[in-house]
Residue frames as qw, qx, qy, qz and C-alpha x, y, z in Angstrom:
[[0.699, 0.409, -0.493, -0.318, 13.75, 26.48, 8.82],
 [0.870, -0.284, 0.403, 0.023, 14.18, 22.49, 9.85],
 [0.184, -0.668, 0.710, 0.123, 17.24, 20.95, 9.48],
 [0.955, 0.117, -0.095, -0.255, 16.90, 17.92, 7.36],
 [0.846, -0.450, 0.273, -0.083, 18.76, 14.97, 8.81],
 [0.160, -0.506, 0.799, 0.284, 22.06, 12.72, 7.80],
 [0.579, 0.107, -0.655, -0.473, 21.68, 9.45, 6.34],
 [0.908, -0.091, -0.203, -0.354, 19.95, 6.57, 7.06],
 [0.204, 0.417, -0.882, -0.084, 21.78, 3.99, 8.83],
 [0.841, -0.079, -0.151, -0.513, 20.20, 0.55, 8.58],
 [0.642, -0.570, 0.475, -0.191, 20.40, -2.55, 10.01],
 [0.099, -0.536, 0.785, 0.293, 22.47, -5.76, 8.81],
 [0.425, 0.107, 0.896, -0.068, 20.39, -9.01, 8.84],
 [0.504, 0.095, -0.306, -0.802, 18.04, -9.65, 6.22],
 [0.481, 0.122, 0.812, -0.308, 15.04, -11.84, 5.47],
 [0.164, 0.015, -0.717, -0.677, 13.73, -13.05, 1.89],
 [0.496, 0.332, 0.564, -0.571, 10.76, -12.11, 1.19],
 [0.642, 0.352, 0.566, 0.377, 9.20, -13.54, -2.62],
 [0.415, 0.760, 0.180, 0.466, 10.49, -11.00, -5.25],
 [0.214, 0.811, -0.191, 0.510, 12.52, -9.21, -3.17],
 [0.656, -0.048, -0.542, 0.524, 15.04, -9.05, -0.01],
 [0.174, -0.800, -0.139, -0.557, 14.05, -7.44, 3.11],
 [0.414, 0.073, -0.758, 0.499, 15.68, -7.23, 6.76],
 [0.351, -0.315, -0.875, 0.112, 14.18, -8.67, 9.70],
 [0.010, 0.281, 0.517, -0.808, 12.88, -5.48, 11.14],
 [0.402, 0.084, -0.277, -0.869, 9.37, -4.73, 10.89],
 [0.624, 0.015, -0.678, -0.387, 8.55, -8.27, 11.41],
 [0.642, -0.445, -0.559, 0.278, 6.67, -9.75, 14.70],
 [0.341, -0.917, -0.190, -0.077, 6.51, -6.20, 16.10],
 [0.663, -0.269, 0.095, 0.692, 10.90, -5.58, 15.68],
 [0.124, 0.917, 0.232, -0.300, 11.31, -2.04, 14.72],
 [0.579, 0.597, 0.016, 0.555, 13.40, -0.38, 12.01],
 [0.355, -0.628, 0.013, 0.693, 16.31, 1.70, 13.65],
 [0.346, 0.843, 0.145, 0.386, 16.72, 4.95, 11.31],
 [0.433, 0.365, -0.211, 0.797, 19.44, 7.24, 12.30],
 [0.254, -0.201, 0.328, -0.888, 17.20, 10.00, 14.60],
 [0.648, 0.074, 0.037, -0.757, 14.14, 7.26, 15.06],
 [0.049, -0.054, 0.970, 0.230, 12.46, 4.36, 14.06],
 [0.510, 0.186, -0.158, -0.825, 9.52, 2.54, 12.66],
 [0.498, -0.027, 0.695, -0.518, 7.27, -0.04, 12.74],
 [0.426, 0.245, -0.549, -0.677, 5.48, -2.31, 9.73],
 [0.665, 0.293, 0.668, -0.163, 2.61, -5.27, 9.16],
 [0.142, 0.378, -0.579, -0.708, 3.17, -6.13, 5.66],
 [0.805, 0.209, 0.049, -0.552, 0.66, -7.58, 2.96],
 [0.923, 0.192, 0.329, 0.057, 0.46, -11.28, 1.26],
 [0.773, 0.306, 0.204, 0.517, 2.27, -9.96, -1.34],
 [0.392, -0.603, 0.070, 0.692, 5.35, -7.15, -0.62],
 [0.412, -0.081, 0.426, 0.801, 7.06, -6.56, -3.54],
 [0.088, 0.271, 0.616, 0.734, 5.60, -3.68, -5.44],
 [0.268, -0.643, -0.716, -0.038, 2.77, -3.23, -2.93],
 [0.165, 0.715, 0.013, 0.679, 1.76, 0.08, -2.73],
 [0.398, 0.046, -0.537, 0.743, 2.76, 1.98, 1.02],
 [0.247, -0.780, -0.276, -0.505, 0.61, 3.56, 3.76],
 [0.445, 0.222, -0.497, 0.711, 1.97, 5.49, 6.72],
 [0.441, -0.830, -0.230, -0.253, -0.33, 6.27, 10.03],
 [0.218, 0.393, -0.453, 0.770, 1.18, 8.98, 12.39],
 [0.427, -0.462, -0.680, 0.376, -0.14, 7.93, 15.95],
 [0.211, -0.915, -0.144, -0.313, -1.57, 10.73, 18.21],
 [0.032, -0.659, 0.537, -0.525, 0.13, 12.26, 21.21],
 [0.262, -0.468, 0.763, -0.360, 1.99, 10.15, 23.64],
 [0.969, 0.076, 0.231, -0.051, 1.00, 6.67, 21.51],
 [0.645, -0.512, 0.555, 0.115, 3.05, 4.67, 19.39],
 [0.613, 0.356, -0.583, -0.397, 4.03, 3.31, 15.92],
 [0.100, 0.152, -0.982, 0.056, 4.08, 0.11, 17.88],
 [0.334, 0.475, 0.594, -0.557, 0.54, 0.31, 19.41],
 [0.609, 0.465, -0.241, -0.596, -0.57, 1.21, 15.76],
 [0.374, 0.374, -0.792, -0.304, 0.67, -2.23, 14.74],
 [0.053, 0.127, 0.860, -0.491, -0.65, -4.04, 17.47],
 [0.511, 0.330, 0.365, -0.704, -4.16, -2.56, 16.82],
 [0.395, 0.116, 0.904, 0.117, -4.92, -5.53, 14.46],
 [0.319, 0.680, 0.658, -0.052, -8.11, -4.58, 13.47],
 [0.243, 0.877, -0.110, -0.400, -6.79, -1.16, 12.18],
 [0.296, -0.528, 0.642, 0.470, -3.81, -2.87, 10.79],
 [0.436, 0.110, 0.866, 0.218, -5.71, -5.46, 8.63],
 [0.458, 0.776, 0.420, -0.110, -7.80, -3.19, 7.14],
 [0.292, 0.855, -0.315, -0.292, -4.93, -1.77, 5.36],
 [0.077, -0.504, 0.832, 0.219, -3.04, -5.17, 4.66],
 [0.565, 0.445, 0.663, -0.207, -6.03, -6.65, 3.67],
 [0.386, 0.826, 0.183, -0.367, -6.23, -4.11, 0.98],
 [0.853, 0.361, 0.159, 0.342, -2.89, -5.39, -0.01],
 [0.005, -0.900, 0.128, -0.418, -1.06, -1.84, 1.30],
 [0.563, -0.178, -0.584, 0.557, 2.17, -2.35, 3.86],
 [0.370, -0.882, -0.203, -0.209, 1.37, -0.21, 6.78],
 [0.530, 0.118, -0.394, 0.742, 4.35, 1.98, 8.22],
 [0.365, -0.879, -0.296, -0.081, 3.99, 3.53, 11.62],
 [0.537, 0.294, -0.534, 0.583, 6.76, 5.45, 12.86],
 [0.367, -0.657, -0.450, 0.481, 7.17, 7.08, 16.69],
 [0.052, -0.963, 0.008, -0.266, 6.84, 10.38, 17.43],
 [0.656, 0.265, -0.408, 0.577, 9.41, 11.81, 19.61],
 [0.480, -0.454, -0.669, 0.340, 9.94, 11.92, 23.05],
 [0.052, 0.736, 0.075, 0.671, 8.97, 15.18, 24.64],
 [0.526, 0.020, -0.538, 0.658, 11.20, 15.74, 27.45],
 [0.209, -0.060, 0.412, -0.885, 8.11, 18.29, 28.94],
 [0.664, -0.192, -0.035, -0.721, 5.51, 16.61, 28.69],
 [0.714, -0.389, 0.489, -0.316, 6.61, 13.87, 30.74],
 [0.170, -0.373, 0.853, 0.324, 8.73, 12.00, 28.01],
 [0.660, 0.388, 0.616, -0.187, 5.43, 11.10, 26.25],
 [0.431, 0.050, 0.622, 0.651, 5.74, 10.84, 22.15],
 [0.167, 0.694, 0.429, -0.554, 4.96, 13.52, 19.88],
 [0.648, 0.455, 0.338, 0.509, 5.57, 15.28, 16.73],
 [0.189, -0.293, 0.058, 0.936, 7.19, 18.64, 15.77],
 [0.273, 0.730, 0.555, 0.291, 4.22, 20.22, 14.61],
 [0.187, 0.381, 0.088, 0.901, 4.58, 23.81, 13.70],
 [0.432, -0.731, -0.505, -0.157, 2.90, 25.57, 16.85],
 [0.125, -0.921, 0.110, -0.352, 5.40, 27.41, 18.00],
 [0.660, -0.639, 0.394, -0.015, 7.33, 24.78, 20.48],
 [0.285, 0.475, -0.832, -0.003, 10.73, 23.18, 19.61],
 [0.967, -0.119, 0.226, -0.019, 11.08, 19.78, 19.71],
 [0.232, -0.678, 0.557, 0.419, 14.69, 18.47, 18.67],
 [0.449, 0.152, 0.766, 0.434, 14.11, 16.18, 15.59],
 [0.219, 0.251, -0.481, -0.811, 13.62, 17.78, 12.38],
 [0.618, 0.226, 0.633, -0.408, 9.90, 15.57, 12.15],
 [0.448, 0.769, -0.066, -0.452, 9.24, 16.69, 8.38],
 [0.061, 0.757, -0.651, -0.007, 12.71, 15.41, 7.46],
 [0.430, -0.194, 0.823, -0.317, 12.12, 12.22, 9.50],
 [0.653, 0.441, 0.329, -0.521, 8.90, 11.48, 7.94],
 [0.673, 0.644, -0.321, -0.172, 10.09, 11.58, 4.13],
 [0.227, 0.425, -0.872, 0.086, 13.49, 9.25, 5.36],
 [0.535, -0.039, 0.795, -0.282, 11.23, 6.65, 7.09],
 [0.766, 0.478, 0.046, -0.426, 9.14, 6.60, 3.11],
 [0.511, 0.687, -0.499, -0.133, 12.29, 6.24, 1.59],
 [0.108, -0.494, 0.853, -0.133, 13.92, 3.93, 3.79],
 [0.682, 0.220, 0.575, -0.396, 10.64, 1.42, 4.05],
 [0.778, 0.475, 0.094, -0.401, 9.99, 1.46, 0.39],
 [0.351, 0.621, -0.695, 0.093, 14.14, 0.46, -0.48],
 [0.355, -0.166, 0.802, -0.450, 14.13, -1.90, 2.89],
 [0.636, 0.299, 0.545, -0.458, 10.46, -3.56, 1.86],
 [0.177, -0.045, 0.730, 0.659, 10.57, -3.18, -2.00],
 [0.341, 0.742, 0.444, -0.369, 7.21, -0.89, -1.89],
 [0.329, 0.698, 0.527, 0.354, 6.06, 1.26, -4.33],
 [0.289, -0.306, -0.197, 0.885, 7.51, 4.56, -3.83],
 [0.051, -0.194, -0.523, -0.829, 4.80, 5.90, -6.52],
 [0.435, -0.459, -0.623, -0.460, 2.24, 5.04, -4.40],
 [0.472, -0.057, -0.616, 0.628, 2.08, 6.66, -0.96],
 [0.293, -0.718, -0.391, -0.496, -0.32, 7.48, 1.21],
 [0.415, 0.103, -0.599, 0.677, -0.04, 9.33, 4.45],
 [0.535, -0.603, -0.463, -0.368, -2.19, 9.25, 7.65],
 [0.190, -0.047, -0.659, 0.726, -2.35, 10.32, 11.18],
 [0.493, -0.589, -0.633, -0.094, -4.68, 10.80, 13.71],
 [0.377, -0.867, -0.286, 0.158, -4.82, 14.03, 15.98],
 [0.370, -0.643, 0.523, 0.420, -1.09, 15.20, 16.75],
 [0.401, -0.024, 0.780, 0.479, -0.03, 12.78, 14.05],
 [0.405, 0.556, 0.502, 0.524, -2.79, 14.53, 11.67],
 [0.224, 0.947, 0.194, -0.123, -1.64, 17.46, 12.07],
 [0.347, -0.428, 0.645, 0.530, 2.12, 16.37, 11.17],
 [0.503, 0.375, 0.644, 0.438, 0.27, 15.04, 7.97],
 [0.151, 0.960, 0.173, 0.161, -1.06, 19.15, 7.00],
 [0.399, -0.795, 0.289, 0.354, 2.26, 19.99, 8.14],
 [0.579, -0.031, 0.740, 0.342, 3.71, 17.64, 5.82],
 [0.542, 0.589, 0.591, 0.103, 1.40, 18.11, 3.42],
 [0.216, 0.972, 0.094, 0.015, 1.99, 21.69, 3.00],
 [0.396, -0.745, 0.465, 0.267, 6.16, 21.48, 3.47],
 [0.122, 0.403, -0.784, -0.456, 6.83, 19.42, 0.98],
 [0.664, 0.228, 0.227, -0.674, 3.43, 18.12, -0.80],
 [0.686, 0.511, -0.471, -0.216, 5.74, 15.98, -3.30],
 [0.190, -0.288, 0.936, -0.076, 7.27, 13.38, -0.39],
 [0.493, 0.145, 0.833, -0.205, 3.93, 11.37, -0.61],
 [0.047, -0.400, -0.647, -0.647, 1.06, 10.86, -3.85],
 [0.443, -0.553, -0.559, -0.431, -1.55, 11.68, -1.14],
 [0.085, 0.054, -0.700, 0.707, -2.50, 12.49, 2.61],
 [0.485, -0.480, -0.643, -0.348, -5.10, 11.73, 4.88],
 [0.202, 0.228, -0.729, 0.613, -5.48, 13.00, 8.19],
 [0.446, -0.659, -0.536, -0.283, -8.22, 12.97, 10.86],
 [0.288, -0.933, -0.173, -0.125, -9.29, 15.52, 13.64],
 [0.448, -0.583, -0.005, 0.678, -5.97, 17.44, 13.76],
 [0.496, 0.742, 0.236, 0.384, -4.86, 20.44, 11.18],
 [0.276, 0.644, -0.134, 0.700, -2.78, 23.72, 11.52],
 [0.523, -0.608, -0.276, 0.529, -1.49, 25.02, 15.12],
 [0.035, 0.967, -0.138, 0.213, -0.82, 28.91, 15.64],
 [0.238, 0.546, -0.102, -0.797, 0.71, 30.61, 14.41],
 [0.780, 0.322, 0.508, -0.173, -1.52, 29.51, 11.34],
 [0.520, -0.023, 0.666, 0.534, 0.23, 28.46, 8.18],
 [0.295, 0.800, -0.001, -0.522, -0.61, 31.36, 5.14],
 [0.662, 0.597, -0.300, -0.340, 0.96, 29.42, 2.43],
 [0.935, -0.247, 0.255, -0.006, 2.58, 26.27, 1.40],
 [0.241, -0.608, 0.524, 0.545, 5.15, 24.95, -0.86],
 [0.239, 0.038, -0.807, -0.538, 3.08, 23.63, -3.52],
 [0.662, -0.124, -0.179, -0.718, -0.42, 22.30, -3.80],
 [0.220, -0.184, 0.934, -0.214, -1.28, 18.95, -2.04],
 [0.618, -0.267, -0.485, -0.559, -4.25, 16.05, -2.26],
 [0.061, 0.142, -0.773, 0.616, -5.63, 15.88, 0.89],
 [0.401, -0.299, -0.827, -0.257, -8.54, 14.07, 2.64],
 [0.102, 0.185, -0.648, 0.732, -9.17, 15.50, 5.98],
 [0.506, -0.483, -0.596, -0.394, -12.07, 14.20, 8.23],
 [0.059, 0.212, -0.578, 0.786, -13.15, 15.70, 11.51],
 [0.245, -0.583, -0.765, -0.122, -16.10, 15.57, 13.92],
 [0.133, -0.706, -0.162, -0.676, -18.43, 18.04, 14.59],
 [0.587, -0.739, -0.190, -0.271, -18.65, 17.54, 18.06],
 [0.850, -0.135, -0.228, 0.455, -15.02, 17.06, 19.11],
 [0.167, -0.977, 0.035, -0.127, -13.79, 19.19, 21.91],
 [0.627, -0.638, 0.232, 0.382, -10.18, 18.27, 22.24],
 [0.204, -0.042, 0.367, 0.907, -9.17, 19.80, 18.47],
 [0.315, 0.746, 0.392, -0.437, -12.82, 21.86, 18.26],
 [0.498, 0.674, 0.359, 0.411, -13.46, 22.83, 14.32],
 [0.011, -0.989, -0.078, -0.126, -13.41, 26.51, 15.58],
 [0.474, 0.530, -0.397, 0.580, -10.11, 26.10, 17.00],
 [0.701, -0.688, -0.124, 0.143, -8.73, 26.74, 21.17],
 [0.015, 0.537, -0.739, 0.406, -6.50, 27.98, 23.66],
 [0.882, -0.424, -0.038, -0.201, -4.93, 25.79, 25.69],
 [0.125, 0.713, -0.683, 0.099, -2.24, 24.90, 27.62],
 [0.974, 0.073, -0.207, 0.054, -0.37, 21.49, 28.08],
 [0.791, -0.251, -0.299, 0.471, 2.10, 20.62, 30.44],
 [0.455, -0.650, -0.086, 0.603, 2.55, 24.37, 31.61],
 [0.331, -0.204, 0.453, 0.802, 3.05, 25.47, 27.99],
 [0.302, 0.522, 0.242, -0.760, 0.50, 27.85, 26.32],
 [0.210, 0.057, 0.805, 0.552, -0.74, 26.82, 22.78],
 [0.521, 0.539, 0.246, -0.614, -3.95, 27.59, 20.35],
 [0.396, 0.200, 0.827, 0.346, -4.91, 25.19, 17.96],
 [0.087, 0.115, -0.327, -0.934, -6.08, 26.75, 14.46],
 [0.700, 0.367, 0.279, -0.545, -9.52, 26.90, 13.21],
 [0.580, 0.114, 0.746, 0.306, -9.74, 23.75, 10.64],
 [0.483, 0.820, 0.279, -0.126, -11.68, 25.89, 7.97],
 [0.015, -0.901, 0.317, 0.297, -9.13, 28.49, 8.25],
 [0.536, -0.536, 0.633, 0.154, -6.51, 25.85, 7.34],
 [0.576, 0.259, 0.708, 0.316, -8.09, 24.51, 4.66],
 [0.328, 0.917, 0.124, -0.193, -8.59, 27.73, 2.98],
 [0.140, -0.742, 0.479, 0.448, -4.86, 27.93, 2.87],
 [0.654, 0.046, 0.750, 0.087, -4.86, 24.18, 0.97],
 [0.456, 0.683, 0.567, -0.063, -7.32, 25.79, -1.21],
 [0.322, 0.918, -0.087, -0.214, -5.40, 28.64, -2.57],
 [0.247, -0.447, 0.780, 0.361, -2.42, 26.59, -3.21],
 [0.570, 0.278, 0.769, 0.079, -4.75, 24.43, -5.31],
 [0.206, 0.193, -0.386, -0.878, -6.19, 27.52, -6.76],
 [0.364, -0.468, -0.754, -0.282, -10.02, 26.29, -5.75],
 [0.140, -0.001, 0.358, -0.923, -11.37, 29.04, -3.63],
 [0.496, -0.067, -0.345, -0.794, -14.54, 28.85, -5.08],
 [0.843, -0.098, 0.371, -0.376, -17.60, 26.45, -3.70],
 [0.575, -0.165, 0.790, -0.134, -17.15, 23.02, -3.21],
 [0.496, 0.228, -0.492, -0.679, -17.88, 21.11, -7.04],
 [0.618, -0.350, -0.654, -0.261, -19.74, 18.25, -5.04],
 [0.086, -0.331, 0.566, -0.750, -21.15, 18.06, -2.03],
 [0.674, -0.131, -0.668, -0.288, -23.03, 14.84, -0.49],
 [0.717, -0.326, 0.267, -0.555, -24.86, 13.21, 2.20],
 [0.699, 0.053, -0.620, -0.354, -23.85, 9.64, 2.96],
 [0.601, -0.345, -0.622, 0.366, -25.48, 8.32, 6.12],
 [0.311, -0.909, -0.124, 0.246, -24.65, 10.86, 9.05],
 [0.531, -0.273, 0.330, 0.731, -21.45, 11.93, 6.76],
 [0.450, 0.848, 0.208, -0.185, -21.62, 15.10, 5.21],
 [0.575, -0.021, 0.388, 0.720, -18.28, 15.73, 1.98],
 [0.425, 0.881, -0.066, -0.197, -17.61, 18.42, -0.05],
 [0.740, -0.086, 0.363, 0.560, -14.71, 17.74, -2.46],
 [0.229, 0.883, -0.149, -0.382, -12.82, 20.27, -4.66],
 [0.713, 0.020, 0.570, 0.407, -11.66, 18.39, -7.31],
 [0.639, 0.640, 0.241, 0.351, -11.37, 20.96, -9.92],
 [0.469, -0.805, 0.158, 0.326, -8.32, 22.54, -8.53],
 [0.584, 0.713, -0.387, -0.038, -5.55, 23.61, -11.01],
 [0.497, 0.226, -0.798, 0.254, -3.39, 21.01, -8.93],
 [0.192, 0.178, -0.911, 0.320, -4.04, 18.69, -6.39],
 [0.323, -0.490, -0.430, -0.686, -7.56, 18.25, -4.74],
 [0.190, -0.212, 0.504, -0.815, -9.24, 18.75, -1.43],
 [0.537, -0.386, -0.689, -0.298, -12.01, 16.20, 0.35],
 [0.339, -0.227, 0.546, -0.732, -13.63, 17.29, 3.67],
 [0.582, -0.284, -0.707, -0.286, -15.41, 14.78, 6.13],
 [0.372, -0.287, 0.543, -0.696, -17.53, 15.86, 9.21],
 [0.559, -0.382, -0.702, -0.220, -19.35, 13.32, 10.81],
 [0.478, -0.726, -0.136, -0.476, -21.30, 13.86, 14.03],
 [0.860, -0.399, -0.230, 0.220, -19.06, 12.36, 16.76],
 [0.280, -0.943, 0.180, 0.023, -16.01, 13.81, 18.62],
 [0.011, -0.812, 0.570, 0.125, -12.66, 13.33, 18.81],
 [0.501, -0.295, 0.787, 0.208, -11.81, 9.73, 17.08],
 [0.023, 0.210, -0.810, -0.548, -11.90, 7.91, 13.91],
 [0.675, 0.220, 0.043, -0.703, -15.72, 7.36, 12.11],
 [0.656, 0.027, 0.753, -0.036, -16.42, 3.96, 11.36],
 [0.850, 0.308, 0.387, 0.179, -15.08, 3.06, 7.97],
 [0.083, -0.862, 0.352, 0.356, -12.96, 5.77, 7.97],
 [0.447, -0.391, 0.714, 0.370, -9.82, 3.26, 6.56],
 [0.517, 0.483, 0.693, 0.138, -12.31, 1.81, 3.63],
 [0.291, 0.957, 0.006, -0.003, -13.30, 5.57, 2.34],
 [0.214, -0.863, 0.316, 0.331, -9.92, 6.64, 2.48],
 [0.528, -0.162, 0.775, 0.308, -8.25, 3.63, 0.51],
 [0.520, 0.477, 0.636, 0.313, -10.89, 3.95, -1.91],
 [0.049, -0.949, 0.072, 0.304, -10.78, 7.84, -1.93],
 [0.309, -0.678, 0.606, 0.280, -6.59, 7.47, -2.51],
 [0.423, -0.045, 0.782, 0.455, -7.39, 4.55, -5.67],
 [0.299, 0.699, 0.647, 0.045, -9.84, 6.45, -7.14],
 [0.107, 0.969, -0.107, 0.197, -8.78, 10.40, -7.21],
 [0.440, -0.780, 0.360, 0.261, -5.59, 10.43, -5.79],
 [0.615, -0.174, 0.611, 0.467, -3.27, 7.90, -7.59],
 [0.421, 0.466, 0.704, 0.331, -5.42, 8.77, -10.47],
 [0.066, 0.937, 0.313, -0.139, -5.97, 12.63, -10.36]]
């Protein structure tokens, strides 16, 4: 069982922002200090109220490098969404590069899970988001802290999105509640393969889960086993959604490429997350 952390301690200064008082971190690429961590932000035109999205970097990147990538950033402060990135944490074998505590069998020392749900809270008090409205995203490592997430506690965020990561053996067999999740992967990507691998990493033996498998587990928390109630073609993207789950719903996307983010990925998701999520 993870340990869930102390409190929060934050920093002193502030900066006024209209409708509401925020401090200076987060701004020009200064990071929020959090007790075990910290976290990055690019906020929108207008703060107050504005609704929150969190991307979990892959292995050994950065919640800074997420901000910094501009062109990912704007497409979620464009939309009028602040964008929190936090870091992973250092991993002291694999050459001190950043990671996350996914369930897979290795220890890391931060409680990740824990971390995760105090960087929402602290951002949305700190920023004067929308705590009602929260979407969480990650990318490889970092999406499979979101299915980690998702399935530990399914009630920190409204939503989750993740792309090509999911479950690590040993494979998760139930959650703590049903979740709405988006998850998009490519068919051809061999460094999390649909089917699943061994493999080791820095000397240390691992076997990523089979993505199907994983989402089957989604599915019986939802209590949608059954076939897919749509299933569409748009472009070289192929979806199936289970939206008639007795709680929460389920959206696969494969598209034909390998191991990175499909091209409008950020668009579908946003509108995905104001359309069935916030609303489902």
């Amino acid at each position: 069982m993870r340990r869930y952390l102390t409190a929060i301690a934050c920093a002193a200064s502030f900066l006024a922002w209209p409708g509401a008082s925020a401090q200076v971190c987060g701004v020009e690429g200064s990071p929020c200090i959090l007790e075990n961590g910290q976290y990055f932000a690019a906020l929108p035109e207008v703060v107050e109220g504005a609704p929150m999205a969190l991307y979990l970097h892959g292995y050994a990147g950065s919640g800074g490098s997420v901000i910094k990538n501009t062109g990912l950033t704007k497409r979620f402060t464009g939309r009028g969404y602040a964008l929190i990135a936090p870091d992973g944490q250092m991993d002291p074998v694999g050459a001190f590069r950043r990671d996350w505590a996914v369930d897979d069998g290795y220890e890391l020392p931060r409680d990740d899970i824990a971390f995760i749900g105090h960087v929402i809270d602290d951002a949305a008090q700190r920023f004067g988001l929308d705590r009602g409205r929260v979407l969480v995203t990650g990318f490889s490592r970092g999406g499979s802290m979101v299915w980690d997430l998702a399935c530990a506690t399914p009630r920190v965020a409204s939503a989750f999105a993740s792309a090509s990561g999911g479950f690590w053996e040993p494979m998760q067999t139930g959650c703590a509640g049903p979740a709405t999740l988006y998850h998009t992967h490519g068919f051809s990507d061999r460094v999390v393969p649909l089917e699943g691998r061994a493999a080791v990493f820095n000397g240390v033996a691992f076997h990523q889960g089979n993505i199907l498998t994983g989402l089957d587990t989604f599915r019986r928390e939802g209590g949608c086993m059954g076939a897919a109630e749509a299933a569409s073609t748009e472009g070289e993207l192929w979806i199936k959604t289970w939206s008639d789950c007795t709680a929460g719903s389920l959206t696969l996307e494969l598209h034909p490429g390998g191991h990175g983010l499909p091209k409008g990925w950020v668009t579908r998701v946003l509108n995905w997350f104001e359309t069935t999520a916030q609303n489902g």
